[in-house]
N, CA and C atoms of all chains as a GROMACS GRO file, in nm:
protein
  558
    1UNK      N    1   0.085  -0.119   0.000
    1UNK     CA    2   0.000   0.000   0.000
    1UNK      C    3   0.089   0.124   0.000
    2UNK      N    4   0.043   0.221  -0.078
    2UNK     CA    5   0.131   0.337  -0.065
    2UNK      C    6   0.071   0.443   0.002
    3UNK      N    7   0.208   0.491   0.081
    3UNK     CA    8   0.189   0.549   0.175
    3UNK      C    9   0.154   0.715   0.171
    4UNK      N   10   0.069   0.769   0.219
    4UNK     CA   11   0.005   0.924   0.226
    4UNK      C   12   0.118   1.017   0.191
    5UNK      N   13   0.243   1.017   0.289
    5UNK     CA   14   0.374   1.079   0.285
    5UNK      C   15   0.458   1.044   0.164
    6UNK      N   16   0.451   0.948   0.111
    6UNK     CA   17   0.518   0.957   0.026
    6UNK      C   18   0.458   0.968  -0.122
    7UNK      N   19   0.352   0.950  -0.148
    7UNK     CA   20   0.245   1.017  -0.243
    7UNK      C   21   0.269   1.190  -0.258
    8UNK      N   22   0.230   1.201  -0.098
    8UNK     CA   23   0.210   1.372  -0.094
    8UNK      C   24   0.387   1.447  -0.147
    9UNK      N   25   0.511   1.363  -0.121
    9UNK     CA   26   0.639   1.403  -0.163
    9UNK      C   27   0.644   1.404  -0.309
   10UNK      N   28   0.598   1.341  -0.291
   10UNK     CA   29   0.666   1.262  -0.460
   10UNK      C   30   0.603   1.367  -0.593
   11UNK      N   31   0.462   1.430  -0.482
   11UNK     CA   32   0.400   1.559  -0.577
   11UNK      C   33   0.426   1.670  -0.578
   12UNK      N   34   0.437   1.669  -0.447
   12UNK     CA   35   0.559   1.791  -0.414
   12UNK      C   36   0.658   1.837  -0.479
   13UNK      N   37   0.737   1.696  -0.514
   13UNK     CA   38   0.876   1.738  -0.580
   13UNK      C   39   0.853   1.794  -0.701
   14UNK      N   40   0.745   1.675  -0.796
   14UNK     CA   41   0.736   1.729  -0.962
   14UNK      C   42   0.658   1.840  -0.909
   15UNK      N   43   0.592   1.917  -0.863
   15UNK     CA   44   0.541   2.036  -0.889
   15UNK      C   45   0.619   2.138  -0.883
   16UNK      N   46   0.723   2.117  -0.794
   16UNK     CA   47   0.846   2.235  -0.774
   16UNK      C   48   0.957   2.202  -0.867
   17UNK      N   49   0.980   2.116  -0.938
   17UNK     CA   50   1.086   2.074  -1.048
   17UNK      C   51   0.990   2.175  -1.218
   18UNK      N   52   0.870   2.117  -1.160
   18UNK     CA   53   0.809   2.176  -1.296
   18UNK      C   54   0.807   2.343  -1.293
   19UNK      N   55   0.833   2.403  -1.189
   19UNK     CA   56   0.814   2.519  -1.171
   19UNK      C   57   0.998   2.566  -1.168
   20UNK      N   58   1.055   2.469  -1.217
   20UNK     CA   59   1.247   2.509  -1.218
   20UNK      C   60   1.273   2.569  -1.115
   21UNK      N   61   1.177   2.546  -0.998
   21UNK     CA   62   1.260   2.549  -0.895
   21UNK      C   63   1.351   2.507  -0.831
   22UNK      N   64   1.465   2.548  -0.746
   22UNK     CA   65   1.525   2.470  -0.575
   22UNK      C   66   1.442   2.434  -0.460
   23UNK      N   67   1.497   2.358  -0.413
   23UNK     CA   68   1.492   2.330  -0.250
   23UNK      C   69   1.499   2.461  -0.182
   24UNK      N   70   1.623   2.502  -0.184
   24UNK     CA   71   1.681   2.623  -0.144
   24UNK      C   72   1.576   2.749  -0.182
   25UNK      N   73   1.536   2.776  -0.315
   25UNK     CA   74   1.465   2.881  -0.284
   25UNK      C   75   1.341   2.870  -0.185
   26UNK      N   76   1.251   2.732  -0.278
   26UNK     CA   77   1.089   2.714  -0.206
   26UNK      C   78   1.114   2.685  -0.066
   27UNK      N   79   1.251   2.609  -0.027
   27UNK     CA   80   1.254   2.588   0.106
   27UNK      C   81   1.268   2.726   0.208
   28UNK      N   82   1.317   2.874   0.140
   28UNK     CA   83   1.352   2.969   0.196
   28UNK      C   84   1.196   3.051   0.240
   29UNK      N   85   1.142   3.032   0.093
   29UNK     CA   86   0.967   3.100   0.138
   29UNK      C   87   0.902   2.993   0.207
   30UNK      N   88   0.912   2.908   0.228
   30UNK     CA   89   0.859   2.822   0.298
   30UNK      C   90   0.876   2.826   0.464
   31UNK      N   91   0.960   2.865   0.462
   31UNK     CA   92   1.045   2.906   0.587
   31UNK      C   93   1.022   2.745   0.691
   32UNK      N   94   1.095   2.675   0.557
   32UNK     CA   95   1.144   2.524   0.650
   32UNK      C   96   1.314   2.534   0.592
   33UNK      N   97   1.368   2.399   0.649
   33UNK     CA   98   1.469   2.397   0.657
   33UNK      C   99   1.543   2.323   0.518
   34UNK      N  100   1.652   2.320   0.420
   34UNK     CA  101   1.660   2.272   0.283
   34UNK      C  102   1.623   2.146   0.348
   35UNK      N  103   1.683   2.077   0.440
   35UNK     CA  104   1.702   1.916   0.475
   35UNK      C  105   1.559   1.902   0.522
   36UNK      N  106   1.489   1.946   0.543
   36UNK     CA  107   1.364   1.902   0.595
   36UNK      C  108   1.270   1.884   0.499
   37UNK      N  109   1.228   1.996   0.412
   37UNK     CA  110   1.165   1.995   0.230
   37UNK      C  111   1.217   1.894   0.164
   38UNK      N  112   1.381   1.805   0.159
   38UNK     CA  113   1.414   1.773   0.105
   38UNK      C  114   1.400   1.599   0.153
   39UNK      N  115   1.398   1.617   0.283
   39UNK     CA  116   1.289   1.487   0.342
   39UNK      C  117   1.161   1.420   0.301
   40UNK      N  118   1.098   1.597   0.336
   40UNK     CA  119   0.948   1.549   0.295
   40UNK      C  120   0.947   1.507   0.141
   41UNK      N  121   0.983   1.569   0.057
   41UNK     CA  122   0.966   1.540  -0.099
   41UNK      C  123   1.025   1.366  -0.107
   42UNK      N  124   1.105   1.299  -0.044
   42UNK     CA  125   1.135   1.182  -0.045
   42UNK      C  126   1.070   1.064   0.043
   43UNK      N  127   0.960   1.168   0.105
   43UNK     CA  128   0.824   1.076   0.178
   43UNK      C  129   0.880   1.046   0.293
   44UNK      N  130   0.985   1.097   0.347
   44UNK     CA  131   1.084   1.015   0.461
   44UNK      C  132   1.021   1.064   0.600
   45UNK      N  133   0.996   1.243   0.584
   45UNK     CA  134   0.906   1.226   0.684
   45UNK      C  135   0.801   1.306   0.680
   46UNK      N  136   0.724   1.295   0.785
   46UNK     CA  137   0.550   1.308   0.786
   46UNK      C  138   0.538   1.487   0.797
   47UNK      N  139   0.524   1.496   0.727
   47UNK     CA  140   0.496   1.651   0.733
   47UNK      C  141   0.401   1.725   0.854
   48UNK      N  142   0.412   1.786   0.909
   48UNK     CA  143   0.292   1.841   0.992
   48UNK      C  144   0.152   1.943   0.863
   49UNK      N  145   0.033   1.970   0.953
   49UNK     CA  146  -0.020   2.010   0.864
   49UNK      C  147   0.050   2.163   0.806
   50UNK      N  148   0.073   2.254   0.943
   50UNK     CA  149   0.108   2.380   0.960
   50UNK      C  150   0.226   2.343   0.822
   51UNK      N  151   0.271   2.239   0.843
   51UNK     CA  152   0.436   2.324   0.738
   51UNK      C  153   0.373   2.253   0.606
   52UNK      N  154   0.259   2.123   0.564
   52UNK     CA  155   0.271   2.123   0.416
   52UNK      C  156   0.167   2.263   0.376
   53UNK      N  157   0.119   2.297   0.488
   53UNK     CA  158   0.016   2.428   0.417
   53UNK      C  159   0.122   2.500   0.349
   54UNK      N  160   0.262   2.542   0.488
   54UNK     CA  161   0.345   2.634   0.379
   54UNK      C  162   0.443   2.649   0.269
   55UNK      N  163   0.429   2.515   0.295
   55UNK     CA  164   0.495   2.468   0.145
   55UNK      C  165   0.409   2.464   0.025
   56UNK      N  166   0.313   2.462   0.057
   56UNK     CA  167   0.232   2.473  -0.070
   56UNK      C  168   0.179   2.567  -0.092
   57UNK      N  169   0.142   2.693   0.030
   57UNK     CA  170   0.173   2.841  -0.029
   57UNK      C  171   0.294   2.888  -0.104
   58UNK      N  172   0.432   2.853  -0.038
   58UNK     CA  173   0.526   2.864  -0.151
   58UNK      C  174   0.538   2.794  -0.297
   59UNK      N  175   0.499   2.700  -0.331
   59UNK     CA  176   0.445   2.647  -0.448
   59UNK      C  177   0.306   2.673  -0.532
   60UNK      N  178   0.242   2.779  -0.493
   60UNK     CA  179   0.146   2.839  -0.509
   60UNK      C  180   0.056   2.741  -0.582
   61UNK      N  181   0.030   2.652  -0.461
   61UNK     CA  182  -0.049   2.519  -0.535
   61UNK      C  183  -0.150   2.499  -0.381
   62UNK      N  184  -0.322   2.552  -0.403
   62UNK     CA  185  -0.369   2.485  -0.337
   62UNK      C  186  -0.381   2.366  -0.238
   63UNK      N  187  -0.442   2.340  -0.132
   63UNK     CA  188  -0.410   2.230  -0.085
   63UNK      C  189  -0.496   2.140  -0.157
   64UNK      N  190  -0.620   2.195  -0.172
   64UNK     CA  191  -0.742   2.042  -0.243
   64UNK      C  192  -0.664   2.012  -0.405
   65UNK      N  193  -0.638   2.084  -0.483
   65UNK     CA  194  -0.550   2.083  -0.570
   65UNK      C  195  -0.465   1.964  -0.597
   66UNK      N  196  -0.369   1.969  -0.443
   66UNK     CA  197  -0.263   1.905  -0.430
   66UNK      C  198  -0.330   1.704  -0.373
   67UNK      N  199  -0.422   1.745  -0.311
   67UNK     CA  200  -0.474   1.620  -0.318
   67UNK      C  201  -0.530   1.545  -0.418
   68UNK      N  202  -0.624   1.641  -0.504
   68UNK     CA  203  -0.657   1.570  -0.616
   68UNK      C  204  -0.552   1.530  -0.727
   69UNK      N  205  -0.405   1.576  -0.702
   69UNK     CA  206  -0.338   1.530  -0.830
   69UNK      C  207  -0.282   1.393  -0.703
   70UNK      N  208  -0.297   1.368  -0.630
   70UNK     CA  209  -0.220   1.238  -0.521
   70UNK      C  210  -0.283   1.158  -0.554
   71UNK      N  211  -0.400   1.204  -0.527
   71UNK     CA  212  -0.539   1.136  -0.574
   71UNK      C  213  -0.477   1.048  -0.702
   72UNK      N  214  -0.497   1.142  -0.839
   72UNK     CA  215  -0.455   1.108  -0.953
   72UNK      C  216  -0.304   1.038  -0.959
   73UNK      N  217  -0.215   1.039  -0.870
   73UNK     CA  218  -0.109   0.962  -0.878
   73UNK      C  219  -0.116   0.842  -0.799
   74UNK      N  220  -0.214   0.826  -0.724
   74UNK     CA  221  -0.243   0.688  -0.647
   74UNK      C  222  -0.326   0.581  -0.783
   75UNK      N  223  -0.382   0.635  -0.831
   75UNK     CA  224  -0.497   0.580  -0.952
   75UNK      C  225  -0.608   0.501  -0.894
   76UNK      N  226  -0.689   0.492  -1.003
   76UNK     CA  227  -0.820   0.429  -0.923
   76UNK      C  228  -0.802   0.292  -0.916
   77UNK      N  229  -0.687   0.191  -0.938
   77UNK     CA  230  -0.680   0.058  -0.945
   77UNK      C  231  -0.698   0.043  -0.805
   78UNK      N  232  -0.646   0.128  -0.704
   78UNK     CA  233  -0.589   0.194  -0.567
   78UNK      C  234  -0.726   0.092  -0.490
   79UNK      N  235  -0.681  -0.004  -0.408
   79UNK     CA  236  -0.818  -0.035  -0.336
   79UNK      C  237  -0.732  -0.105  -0.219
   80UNK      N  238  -0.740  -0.093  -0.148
   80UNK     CA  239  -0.695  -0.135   0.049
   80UNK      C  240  -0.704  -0.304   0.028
   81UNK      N  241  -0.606  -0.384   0.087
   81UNK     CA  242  -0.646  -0.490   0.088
   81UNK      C  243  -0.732  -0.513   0.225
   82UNK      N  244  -0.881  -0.595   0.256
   82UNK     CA  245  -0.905  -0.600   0.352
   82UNK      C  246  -0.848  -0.749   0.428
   83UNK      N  247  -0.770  -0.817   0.494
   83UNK     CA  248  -0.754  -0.896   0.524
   83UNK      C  249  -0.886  -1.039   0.563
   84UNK      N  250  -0.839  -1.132   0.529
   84UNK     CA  251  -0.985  -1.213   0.538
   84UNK      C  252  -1.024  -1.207   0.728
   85UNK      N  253  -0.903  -1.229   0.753
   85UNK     CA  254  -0.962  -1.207   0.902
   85UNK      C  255  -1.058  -1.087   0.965
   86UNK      N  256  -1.011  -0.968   0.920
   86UNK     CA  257  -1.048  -0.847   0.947
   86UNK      C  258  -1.196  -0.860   0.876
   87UNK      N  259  -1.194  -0.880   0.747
   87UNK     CA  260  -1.362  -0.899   0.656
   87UNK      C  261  -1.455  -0.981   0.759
   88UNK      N  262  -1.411  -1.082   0.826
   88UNK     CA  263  -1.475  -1.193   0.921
   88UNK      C  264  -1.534  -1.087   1.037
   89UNK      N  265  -1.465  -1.011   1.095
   89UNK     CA  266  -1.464  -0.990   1.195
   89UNK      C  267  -1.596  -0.819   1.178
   90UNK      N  268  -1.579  -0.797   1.065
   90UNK     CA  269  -1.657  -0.663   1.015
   90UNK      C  270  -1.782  -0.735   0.994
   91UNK      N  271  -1.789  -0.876   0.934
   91UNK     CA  272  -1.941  -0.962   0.940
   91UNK      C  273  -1.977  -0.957   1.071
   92UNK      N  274  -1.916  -0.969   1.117
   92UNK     CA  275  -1.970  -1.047   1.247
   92UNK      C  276  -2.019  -0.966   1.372
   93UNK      N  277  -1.938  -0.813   1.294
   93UNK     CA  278  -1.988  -0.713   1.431
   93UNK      C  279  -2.126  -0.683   1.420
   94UNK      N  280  -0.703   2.955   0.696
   94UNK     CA  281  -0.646   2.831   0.650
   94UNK      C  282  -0.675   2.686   0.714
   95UNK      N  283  -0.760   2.598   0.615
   95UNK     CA  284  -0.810   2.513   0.698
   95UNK      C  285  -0.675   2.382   0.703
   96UNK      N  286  -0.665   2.276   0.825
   96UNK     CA  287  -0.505   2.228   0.832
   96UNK      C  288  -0.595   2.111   0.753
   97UNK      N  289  -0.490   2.029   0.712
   97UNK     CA  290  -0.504   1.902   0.627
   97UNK      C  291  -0.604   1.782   0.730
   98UNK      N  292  -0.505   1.793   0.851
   98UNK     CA  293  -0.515   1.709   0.972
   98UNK      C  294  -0.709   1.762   0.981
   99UNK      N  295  -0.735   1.843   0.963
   99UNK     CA  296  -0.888   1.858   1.023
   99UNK      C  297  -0.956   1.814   0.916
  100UNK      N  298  -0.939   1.833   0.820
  100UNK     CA  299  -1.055   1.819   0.724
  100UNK      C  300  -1.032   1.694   0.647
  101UNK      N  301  -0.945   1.599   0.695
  101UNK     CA  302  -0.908   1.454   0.728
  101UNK      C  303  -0.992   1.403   0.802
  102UNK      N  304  -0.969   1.441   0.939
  102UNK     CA  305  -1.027   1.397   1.062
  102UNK      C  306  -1.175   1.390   1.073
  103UNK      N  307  -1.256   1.542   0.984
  103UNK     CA  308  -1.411   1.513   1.029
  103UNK      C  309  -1.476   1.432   0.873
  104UNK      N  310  -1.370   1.397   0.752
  104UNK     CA  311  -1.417   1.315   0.648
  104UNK      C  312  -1.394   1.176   0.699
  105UNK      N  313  -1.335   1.142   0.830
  105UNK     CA  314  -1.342   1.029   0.874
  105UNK      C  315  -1.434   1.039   0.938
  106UNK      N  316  -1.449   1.104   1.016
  106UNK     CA  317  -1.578   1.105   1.124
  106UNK      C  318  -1.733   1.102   1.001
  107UNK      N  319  -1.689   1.152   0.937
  107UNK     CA  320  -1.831   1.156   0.863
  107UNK      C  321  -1.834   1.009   0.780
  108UNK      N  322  -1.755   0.966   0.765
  108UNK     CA  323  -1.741   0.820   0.689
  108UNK      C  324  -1.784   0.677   0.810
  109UNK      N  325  -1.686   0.718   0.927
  109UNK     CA  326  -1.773   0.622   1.017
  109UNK      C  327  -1.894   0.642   1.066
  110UNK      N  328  -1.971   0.782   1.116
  110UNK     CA  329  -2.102   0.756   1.126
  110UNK      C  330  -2.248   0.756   1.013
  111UNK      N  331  -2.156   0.702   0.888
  111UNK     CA  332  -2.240   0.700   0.761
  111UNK      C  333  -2.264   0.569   0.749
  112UNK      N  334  -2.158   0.502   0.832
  112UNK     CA  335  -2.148   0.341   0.849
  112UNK      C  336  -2.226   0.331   0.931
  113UNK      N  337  -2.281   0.389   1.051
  113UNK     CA  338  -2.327   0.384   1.174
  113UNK      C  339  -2.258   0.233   1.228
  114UNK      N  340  -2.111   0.285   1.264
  114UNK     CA  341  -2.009   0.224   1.361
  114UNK      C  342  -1.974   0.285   1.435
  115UNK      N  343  -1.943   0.236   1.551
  115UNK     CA  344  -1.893   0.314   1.665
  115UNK      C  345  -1.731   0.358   1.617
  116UNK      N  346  -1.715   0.424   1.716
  116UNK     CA  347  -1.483   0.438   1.760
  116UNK      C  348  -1.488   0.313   1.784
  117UNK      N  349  -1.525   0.242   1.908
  117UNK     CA  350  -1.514   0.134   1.973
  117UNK      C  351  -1.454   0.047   1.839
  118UNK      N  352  -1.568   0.024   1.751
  118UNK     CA  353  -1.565  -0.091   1.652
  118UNK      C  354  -1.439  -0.052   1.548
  119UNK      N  355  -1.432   0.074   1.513
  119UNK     CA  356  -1.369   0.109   1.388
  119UNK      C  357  -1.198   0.117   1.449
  120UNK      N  358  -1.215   0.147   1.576
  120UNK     CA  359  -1.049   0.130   1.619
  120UNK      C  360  -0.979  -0.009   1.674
  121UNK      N  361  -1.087  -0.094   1.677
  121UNK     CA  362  -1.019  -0.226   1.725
  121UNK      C  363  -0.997  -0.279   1.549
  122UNK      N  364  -1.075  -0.278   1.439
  122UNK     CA  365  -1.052  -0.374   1.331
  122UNK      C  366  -0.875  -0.266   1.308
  123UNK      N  367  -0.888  -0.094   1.352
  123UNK     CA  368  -0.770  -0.066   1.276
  123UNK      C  369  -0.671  -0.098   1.387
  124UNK      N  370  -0.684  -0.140   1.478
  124UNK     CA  371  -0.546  -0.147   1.562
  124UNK      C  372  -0.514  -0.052   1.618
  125UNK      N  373  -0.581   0.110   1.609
  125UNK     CA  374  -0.531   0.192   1.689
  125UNK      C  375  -0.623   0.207   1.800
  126UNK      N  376  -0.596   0.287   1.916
  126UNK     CA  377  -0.639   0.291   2.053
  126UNK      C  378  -0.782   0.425   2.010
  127UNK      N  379  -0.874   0.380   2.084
  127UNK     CA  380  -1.026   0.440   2.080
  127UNK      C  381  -0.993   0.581   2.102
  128UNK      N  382  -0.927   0.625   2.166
  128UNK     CA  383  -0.868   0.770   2.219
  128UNK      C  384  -0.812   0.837   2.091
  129UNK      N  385  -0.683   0.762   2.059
  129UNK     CA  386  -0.667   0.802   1.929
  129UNK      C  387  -0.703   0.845   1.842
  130UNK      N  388  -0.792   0.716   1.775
  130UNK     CA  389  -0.850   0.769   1.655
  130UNK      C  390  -0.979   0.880   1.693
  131UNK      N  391  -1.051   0.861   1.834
  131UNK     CA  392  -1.081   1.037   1.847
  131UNK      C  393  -1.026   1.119   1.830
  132UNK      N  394  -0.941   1.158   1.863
  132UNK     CA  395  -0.838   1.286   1.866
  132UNK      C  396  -0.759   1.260   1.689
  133UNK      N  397  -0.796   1.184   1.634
  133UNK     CA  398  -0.735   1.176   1.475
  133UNK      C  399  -0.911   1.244   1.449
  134UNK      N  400  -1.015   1.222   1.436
  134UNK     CA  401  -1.093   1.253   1.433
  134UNK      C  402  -1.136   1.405   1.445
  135UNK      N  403  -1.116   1.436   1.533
  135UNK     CA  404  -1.150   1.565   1.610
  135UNK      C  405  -0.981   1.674   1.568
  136UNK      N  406  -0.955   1.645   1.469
  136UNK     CA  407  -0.775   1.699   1.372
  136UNK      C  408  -0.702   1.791   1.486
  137UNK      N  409  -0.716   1.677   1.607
  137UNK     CA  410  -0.616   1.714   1.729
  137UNK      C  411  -0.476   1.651   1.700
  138UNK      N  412  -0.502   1.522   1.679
  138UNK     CA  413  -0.379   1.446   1.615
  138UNK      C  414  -0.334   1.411   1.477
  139UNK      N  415  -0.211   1.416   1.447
  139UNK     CA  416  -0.174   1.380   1.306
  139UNK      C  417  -0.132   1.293   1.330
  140UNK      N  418  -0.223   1.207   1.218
  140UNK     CA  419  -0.197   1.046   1.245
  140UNK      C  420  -0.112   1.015   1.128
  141UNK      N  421  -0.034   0.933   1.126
  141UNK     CA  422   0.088   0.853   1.089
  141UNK      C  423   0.027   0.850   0.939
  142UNK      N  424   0.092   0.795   0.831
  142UNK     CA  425   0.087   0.730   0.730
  142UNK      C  426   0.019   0.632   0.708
  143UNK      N  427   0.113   0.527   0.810
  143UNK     CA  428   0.104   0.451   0.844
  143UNK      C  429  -0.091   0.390   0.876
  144UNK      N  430  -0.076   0.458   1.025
  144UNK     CA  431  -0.166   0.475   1.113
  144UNK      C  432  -0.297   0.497   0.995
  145UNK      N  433  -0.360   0.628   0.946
  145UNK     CA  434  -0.386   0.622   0.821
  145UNK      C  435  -0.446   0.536   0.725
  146UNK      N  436  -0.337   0.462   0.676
  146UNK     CA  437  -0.390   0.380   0.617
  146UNK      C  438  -0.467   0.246   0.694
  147UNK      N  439  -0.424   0.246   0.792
  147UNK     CA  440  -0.479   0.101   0.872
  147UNK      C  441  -0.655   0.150   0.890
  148UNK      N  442  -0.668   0.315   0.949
  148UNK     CA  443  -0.796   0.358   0.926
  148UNK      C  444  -0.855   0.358   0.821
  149UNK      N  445  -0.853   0.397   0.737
  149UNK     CA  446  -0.902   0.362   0.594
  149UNK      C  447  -0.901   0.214   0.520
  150UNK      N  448  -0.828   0.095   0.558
  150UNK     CA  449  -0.920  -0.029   0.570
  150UNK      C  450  -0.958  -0.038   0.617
  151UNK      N  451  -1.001  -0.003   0.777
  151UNK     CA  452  -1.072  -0.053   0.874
  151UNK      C  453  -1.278   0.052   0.817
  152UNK      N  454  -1.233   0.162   0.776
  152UNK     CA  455  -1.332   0.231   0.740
  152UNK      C  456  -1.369   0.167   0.533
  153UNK      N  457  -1.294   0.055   0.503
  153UNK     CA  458  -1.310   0.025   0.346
  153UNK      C  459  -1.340   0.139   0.261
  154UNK      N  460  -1.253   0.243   0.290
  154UNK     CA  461  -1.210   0.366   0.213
  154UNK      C  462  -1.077   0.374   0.147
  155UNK      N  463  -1.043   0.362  -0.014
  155UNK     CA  464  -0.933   0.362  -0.052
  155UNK      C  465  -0.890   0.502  -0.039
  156UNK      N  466  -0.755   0.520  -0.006
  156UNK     CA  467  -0.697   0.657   0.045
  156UNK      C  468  -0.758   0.745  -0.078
  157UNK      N  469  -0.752   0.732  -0.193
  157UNK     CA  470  -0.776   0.809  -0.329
  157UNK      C  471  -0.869   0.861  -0.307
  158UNK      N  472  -0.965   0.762  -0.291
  158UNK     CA  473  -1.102   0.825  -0.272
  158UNK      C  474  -1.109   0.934  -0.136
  159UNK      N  475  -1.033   0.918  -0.037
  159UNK     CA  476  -1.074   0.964   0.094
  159UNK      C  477  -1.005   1.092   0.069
  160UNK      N  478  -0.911   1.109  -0.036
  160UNK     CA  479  -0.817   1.237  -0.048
  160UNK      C  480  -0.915   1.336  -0.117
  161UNK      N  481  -1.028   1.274  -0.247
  161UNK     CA  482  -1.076   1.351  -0.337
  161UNK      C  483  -1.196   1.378  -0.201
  162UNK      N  484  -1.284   1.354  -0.118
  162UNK     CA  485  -1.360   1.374  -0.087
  162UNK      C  486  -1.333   1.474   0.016
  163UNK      N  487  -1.203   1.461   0.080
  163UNK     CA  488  -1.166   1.608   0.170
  163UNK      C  489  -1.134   1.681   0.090
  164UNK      N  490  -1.064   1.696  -0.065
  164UNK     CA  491  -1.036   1.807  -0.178
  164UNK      C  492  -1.149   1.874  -0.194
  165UNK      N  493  -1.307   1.808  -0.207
  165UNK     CA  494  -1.412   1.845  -0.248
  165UNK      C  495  -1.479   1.905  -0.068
  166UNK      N  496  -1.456   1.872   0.008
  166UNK     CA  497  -1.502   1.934   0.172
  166UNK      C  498  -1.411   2.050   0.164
  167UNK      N  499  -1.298   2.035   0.109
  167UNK     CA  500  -1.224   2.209   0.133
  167UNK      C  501  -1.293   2.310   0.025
  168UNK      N  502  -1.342   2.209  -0.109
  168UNK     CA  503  -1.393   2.361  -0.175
  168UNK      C  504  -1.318   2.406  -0.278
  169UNK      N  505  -1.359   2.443  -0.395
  169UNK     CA  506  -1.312   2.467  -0.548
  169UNK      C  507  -1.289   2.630  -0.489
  170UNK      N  508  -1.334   2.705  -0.396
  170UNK     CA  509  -1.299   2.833  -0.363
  170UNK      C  510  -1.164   2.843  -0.293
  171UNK      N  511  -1.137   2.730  -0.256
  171UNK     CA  512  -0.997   2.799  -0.124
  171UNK      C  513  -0.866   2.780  -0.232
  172UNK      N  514  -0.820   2.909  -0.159
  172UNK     CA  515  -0.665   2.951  -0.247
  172UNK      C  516  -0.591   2.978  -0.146
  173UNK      N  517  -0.476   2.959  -0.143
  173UNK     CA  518  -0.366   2.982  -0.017
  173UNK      C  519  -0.384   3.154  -0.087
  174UNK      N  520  -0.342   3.211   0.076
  174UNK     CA  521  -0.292   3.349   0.022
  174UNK      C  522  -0.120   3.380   0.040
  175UNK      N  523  -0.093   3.430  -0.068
  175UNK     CA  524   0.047   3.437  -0.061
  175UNK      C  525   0.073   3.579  -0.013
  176UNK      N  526   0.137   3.635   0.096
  176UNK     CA  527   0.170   3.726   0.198
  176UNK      C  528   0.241   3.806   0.060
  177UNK      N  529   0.195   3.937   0.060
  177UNK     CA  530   0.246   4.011  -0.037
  177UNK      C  531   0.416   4.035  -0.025
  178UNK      N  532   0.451   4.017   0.114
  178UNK     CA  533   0.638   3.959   0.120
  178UNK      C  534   0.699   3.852   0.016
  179UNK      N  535   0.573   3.726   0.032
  179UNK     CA  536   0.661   3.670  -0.016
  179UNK      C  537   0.640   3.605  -0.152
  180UNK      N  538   0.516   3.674  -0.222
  180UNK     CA  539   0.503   3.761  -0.350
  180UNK      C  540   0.624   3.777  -0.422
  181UNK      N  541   0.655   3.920  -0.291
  181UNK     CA  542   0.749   4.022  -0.382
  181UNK      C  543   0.914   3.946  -0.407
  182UNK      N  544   0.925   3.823  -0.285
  182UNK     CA  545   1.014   3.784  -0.284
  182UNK      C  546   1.025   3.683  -0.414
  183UNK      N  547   0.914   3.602  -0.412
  183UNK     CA  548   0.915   3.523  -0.537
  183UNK      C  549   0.911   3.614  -0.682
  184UNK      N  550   0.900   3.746  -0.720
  184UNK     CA  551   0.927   3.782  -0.850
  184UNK      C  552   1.080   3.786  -0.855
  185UNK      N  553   1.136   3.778  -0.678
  185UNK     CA  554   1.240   3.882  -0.698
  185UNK      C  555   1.366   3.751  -0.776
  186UNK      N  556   1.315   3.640  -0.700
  186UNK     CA  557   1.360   3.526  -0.703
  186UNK      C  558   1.402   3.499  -0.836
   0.00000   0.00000   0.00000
């Protein structure tokens, strides 16, 4: 299953590559740290909400925006496995 | 600025009582503690990736879907506002 954080990086990055940006600059209006932007874009770590808001004010990319293209990079094949045990146990409640 | 973490939290809440399931039920199939996933609920806590995804099988919500439906709870109106600082900083850029 793929993971929220690293979906949400991985869009992160092409949106700021497509915009010929740096780390260094968006990380400067962002007012995070290069190594920390440069974390999150590699899904490594969990962003708080406060800092992907401002990273994505510095990328002047909406937040619903930014979900619907995750959205679109997860694809609709995208379905949770439910474990048979767990399915048993959702009958039964 | 609405945080990610909230408008996460009450598209879960609105997904489990659409199920009409309790916390009780929906945090034992996900493994996290009843407290928890309140306070993931109520976008007191930012819940894991991880964590996350275990809620969203336990709620048989593929993340995709659960991303487009808080994109569509935030609203085709919301735009980050970019602080006319750092505007001026990004032309300067």
């Amino acid at each position: 299953m793929t993971l929220l954080r690293e979906a949400i990086g991985e869009r992160l990055r092409r949106t700021r590559t497509s915009q010929r940006r740096t780390l260094r600059e968006v990380s400067r209006v962002a007012r995070v740290s290069l190594g920390y932007l440069s974390e999150v874009e590699r899904g490594r770590k969990e962003p708080s909400s406060e800092l992907l808001g401002s990273i994505c004010v510095a990328l002047d990319l909406p937040l619903d925006e930014l979900l619907r293209r995750v959205a679109d990079d997860l694809g609709p094949v995208y379905l949770p496995e439910v474990p048979d045990t767990l399915a048993a146990e959702l009958v039964a409640a």
